[in-house]
C-alpha positions as CSV (number, residue, x, y, z in Angstrom):
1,X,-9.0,9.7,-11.1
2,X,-7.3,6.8,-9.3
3,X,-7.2,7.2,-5.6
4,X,-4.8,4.7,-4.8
5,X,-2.6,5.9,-7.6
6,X,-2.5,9.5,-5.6
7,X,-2.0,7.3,-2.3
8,X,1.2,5.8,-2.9
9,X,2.5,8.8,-5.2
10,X,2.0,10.3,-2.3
11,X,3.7,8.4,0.4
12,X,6.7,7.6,-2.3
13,X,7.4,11.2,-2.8
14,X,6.7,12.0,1.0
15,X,9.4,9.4,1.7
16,X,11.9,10.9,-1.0
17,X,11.4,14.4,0.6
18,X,12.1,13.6,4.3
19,X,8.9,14.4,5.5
20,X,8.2,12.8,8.8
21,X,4.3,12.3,7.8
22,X,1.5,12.7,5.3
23,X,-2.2,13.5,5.4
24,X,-4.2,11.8,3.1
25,X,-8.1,12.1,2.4
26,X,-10.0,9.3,4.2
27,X,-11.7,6.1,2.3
28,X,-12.1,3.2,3.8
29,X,-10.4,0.8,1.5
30,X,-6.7,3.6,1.6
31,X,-7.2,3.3,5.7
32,X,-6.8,-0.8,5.1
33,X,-4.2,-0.4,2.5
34,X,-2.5,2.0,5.0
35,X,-3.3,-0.3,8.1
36,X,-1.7,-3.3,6.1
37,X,1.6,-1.3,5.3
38,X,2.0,-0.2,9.0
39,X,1.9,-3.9,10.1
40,X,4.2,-4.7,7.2
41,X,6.6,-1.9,9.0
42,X,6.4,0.0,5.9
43,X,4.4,2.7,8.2
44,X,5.0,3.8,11.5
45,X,1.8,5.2,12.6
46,X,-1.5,5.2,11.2
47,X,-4.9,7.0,12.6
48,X,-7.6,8.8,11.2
49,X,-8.7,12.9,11.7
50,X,-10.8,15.6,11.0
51,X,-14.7,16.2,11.1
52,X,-17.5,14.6,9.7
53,X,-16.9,16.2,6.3
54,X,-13.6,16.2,5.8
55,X,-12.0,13.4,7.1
56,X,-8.1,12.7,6.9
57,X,-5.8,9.6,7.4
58,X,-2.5,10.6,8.9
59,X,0.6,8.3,8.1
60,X,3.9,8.5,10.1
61,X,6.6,7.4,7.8
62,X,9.5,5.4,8.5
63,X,13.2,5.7,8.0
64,X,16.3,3.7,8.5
65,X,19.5,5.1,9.1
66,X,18.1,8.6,7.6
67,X,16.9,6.6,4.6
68,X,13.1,5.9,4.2
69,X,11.9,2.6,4.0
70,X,10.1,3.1,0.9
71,X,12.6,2.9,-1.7
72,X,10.0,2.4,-4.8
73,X,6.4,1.8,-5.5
74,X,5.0,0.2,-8.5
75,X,1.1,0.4,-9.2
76,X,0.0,-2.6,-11.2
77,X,-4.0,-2.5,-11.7
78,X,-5.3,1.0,-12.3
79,X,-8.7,2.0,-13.6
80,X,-7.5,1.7,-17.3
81,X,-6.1,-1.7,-17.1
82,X,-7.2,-4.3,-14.2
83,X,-4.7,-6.9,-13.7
84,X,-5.8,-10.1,-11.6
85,X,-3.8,-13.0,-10.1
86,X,-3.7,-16.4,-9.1
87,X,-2.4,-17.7,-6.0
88,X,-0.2,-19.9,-7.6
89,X,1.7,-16.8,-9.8
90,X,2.2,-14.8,-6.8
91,X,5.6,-16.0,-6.0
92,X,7.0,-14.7,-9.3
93,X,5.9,-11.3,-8.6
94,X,8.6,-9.0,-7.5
95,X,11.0,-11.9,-6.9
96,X,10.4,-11.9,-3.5
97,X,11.4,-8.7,-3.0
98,X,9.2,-6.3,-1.0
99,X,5.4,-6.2,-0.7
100,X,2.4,-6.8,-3.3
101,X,-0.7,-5.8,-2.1
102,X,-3.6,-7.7,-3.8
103,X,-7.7,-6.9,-3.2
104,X,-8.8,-10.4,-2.9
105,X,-12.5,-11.8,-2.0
106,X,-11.2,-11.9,1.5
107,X,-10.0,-8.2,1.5
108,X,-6.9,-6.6,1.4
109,X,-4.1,-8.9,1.3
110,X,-0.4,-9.0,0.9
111,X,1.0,-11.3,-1.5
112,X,2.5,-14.1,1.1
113,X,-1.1,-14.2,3.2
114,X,-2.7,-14.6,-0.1
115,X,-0.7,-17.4,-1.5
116,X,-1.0,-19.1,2.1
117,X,-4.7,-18.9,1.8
118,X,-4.3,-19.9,-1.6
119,X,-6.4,-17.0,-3.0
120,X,-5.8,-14.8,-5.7
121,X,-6.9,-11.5,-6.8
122,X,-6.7,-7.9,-8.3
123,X,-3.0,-6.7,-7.7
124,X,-3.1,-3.3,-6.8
125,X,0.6,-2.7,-6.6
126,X,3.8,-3.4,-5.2
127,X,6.1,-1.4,-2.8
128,X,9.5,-2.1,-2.1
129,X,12.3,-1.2,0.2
């Protein structure tokens, strides 16, 4: 099972099927990811909901000229195979285009913040538009 895995499969195919939002179960390291990727503009609203049980995050989707934002989302490090990265490699990933996300020692990081704080990490994937 890979929970951030189903995340972004998620939001990718939410995005692909015009759905305005998507409800996905609540851990706290997904509620950072998903609070990182609203303040990237990749997300338009995020909040958590539910009861004590079964607790949801609820992510508001964005879209450009009818087109969503995310175009393509690539995970990197999953449970079979962990990929790490130094701050000084994170400029050749993606080519500068769109987002990686990294889990660093300092928490849940986009590429640029953790080559600026010259930290590296596991990168957990990328996301594009």
């Amino acid at each position: 099972m890979d929970p951030i895995g189903d995340m972004i499969n998620s939001l990718k195919t939410a995005a692909r099927a015009g759905k305005t939002g998507v409800a996905l179960p609540l851990s706290n390291l997904k509620f950072e990811i998903a609070k990182l990727l609203e303040a990237e503009g990749y997300l338009k609203g995020v909040n958590q909901a539910g009861k004590k049980t079964r607790k949801f995050i609820n992510c508001e989707l964005v879209y450009q000229a009818g087109a969503p934002k995310i175009m393509g989302v690539k995970r990197v490090s999953k449970p079979s195979r962990r990929v790490y990265i130094k701050s000084r490699d994170l400029s050749r990933v993606n080519k500068n285009r769109g987002l990686a996300i990294l889990s660093t020692p300092a928490g849940i990081l986009t590429g640029r913040a953790a080559s600026e704080s010259k930290v590296g990490g596991e990168l957990m994937f990328t996301i594009w538009s």
